[in-house]
N, C-alpha and C positions, 0 to 999 in steps of 0.2 A: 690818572685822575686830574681833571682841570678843576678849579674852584674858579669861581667868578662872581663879582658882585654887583647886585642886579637893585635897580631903583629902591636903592637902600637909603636912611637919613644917616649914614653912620660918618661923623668926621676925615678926614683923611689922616689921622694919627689912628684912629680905631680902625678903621678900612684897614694898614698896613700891618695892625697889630694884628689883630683877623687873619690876613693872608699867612702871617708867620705861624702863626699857633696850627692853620691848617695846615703849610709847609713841612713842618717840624712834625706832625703828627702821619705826614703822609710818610715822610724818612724814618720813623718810627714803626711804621705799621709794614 
């Protein structure tokens, strides 16, 4: 599974925090 983040207004500290939370949940699942 790829995530990708698509014309979002989301900061780039929130952006990365995003990617980890999906990261971590994709090594989880």
């Amino acid at each position: 599974m790829e995530f990708e983040i698509i014309e979002t207004n989301l900061s780039p500290d929130d952006e990365t925090q995003l990617r980890e939370t999906f990261a971590a949940e994709e090594v989880a699942g």
